[in-house]
BAZA-60686 format. One record per residue (C-alpha): residue in three letters; x, y, z. Coordinates in steps of 0.25 Angstrom, whole numbers, plus 5000, padded with zeros to 4 digits. Example, Ala and Ser with C-alpha at 12.3 -4.5 7.8 and 13.67 -1.06 7.14 Angstrom:
ala504949825031ser505549965029
//
This chain:
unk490459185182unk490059125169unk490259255162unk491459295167unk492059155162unk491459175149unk491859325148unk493459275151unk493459165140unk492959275131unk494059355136unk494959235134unk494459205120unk494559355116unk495959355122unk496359225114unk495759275101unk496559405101unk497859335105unk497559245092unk497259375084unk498659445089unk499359335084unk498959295071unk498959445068unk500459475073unk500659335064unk500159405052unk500859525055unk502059445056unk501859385042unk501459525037unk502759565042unk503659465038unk503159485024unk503459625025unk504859595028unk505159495018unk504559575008unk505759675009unk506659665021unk507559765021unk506359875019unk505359785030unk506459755039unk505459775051unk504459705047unk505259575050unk505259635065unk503759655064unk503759505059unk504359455070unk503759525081unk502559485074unk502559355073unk503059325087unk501659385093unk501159295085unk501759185090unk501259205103unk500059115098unk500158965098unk499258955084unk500059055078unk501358975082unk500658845077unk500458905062unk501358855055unk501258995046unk501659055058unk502958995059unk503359005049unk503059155047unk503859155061unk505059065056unk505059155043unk505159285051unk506459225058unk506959165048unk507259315041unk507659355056unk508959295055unk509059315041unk509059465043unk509959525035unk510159655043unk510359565055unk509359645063unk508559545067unk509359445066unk510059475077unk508959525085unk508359365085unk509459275085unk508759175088unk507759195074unk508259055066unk507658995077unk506259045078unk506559025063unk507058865064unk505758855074unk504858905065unk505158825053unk505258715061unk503958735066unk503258745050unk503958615046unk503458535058unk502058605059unk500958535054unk499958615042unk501258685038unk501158705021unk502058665011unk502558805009unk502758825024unk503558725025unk504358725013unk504758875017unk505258825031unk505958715024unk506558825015unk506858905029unk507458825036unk509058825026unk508958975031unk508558945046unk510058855045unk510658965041unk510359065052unk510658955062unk511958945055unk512059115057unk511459085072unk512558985075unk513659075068unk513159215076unk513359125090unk514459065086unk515159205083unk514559245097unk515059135104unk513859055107unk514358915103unk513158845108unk512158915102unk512858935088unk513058765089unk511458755091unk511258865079unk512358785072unk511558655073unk510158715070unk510958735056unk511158585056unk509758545060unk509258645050unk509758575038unk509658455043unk508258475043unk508458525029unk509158405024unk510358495021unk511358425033unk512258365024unk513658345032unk514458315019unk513958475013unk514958595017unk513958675022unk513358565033unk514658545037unk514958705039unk513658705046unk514058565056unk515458635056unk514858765062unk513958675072unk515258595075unk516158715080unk514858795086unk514758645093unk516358655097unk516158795104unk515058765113unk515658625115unk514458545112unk515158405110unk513958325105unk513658455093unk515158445088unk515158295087unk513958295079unk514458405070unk515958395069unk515558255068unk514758275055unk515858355049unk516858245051unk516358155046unk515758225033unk517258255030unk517358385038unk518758395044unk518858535049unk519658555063unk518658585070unk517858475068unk519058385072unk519158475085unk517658475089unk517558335087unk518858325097unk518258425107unk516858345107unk517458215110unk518558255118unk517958215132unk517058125129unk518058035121unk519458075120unk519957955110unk518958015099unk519158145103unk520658135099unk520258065088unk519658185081unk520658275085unk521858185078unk521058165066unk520858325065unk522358345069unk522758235057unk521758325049unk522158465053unk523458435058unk523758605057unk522358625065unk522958695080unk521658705086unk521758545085unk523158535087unk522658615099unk521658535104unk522758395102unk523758475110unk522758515122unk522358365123unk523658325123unk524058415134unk522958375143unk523258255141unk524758265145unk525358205132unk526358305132unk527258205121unk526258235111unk525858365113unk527258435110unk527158395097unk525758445095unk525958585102unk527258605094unk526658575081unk525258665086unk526458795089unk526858755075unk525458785068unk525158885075unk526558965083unk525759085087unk524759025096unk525359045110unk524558945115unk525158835109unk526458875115unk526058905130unk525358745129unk526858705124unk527358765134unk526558705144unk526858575137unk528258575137unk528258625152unk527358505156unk528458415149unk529558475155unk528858455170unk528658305164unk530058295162unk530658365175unk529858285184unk530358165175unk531658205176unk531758195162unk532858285153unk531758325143unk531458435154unk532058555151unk531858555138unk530358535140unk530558665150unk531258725139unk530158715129unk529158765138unk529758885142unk530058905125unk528558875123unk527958975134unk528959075130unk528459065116unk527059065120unk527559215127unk528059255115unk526759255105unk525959325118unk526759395128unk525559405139unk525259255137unk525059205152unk524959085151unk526359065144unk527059165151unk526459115165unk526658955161unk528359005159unk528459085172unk527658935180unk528758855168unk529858915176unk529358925191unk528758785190unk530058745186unk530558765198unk529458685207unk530258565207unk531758635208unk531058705223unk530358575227unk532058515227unk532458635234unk531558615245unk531958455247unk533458475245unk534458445255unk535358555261unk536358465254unk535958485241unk536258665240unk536858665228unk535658595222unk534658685230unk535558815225unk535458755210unk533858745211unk533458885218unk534358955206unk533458885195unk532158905204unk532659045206unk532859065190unk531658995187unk530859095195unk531459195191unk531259145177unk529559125181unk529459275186unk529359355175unk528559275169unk527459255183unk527359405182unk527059425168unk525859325170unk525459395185unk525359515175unk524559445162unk523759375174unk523559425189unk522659345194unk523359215189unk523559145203unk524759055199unk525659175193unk525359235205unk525759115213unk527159085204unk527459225206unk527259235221unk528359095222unk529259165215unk529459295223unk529259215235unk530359135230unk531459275226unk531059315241unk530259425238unk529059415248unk528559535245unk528159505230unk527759365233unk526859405244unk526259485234unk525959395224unk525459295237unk524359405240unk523959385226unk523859245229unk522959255239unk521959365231unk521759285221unk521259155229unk520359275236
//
């Protein structure tokens, strides 16, 4: 028994010993490789595949990891990855300016590292925030905020590292600005604070900056938030995207008064944007209800603005349904309240009753073409198909509005 235990430790020791052996060969191969490659890259291009290969066998072992030659061979190996020219390797490891970053990391905390060893990580390191700045730019092009604003912040913590964070240079602040609006598109709040932050106070007054801040603060603390946003619209009184932002707070919160102005001067700046005029629409509509419910006079001209605005909004795109569907519901929920008087009319009062079905009866007929050119952009879209089956119902013709009632009941199946 004795034996055989002895005869497995053997085995044992023998298996270590080669293990050992495997790695601190592949980790000079790795060296002898990398060398090649450095040596003339275009003609050893390989050799940089042989190198990496290489050196990740070698870091199978926990003594060669714990060299701090080792890492930075491996650091070194990665830092040329994503620096490769032909982009071949590049885009095979995308991930290489951070084996890179690790590795560097590693030699300047490490103890027995030498002078040189450090001082060429030190070196290292300005290239290593560069190719987190191309990693953050490659994300941010694919449409992966949240990892373009974490590659984007490695930048940061790279110089800062460096002692090269300086918020009053341009190219800090491009490097904030890029972390700031990365940071705005993945919609990390507490990332834009810090950054568009910065930028603000170092004097930096893009839109952006004003808009992120907005954003960021805007559920938290509306009062700041809206401080942000009139300080960037007294800066950048021309900026529609925060002329935009002002006029969508201003219609969620119902200040309609203070909106007009906004949204007319916002068509003015920009009288392409279809958008604006469908919202201006939908404003003046709002304020026209407002007004008939108040019985005020302002009414029809409210109604005559938004039927102008929708219209307009038709005009720059002739399959826009939201605008063309929002002027067919403009002229059929007109009629809402003119029906709910028919119905609690006296027998009395026929001339009245007559005098309401005509305008119901125009204003339907008004909505119609309107319904079915959006049932056509739109079939699936349940309140065309609703409007649309009233108003048949209403001309008598069961048959049509039975149809579009069979729909109805498709789509809640």
């Amino acid at each position: 028994m004795r034996k055989l235990l002895f005869c497995l430790v053997a085995v044992l020791f023998v298996s270590g010993a080669a293990m050992a052996q495997d790695a601190n060969k592949a980790f000079k191969t790795a060296k002898k490789a990398f060398t090649k490659y450095t040596y003339d890259r275009s003609a050893n291009a390989g050799s940089l595949a042989d190198a990496i290969s290489s050196i990740e066998t070698a870091f199978g072992s926990e003594d060669i990891k714990g060299q701090v030659a080792a890492q930075l061979l491996r650091a070194n190996i990665y830092n040329e990855v994503m620096s490769d020219p032909t982009d071949i390797y590049r885009l095979k490891y995308p991930n290489a300016v951070d084996f890179a970053y690790e590795g560097f990391q590693n030699v300047l905390s490490m103890d027995g590292a030498k002078k040189f060893e450090v001082t060429a990580a030190k070196k290292a390191m300005e290239n290593i925030a560069n190719g987190f700045s191309m990693k953050g730019a490659n994300m941010f092009q694919g449409g992966k905020y949240a990892a373009a604003a974490a590659a984007f912040k490695k930048v940061l913590e790279v110089k800062e590292s460096l002692g090269l964070a300086d918020d009053s240079t341009e190219e800090f602040q491009g490097d904030l600005y890029n972390t700031g609006l990365a940071a705005m598109n993945a919609e990390d709040k507490p990332l834009i604070i810090e950054t568009m932050g910065r930028l603000l106070k170092a004097g930096y007054k893009k839109p952006n900056v004003y808009e992120g801040l907005y954003r960021a603060h805007l559920e938290d603390d509306e009062t700041k938030a809206l401080e942000y946003l009139e300080a960037g619209r007294t800066e950048h009184p021309e900026n529609n995207s925060l002329l935009t932002s002002e006029i969508n707070y201003y219609l969620k919160a119902g200040k309609l008064e203070v909106l007009e102005d906004k949204l007319l001067q916002a068509i003015e700046n920009d009288p392409e944007n279809k958008v604006l005029h469908m919202v201006t629409g939908s404003m003046y509509e709002k304020l026209f209800q407002n007004a008939y419910e108040a019985k005020d006079a302002s009414a029809d001209g409210h109604f005559a603005k938004a039927e102008q605005y929708y219209n307009s909004a038709i005009k720059l795109d002739e399959k826009y349904f939201d605008a063309i569907y929002s002027l067919g519901a403009l002229y059929f929920n007109k009629t809402t309240p003119m029906r709910k008087e028919m119905n609690e009319l006296p027998y009395s009062e026929q001339a009245r009753f007559d005098a309401l079905k005509s305008e119901v009866t125009d204003l339907m007929d008004k909505a119609l073409p309107y319904f079915e050119t959006a049932d056509k952009l739109n079939a699936q879209d349940y309140s065309t198909i609703f409007a649309l089956k009233e108003i048949y119902a209403r001309k008598d013709d069961l048959t049509k509005s039975n149809e579009y009632k069979a729909r109805l009941e498709k789509l809640k199946n």
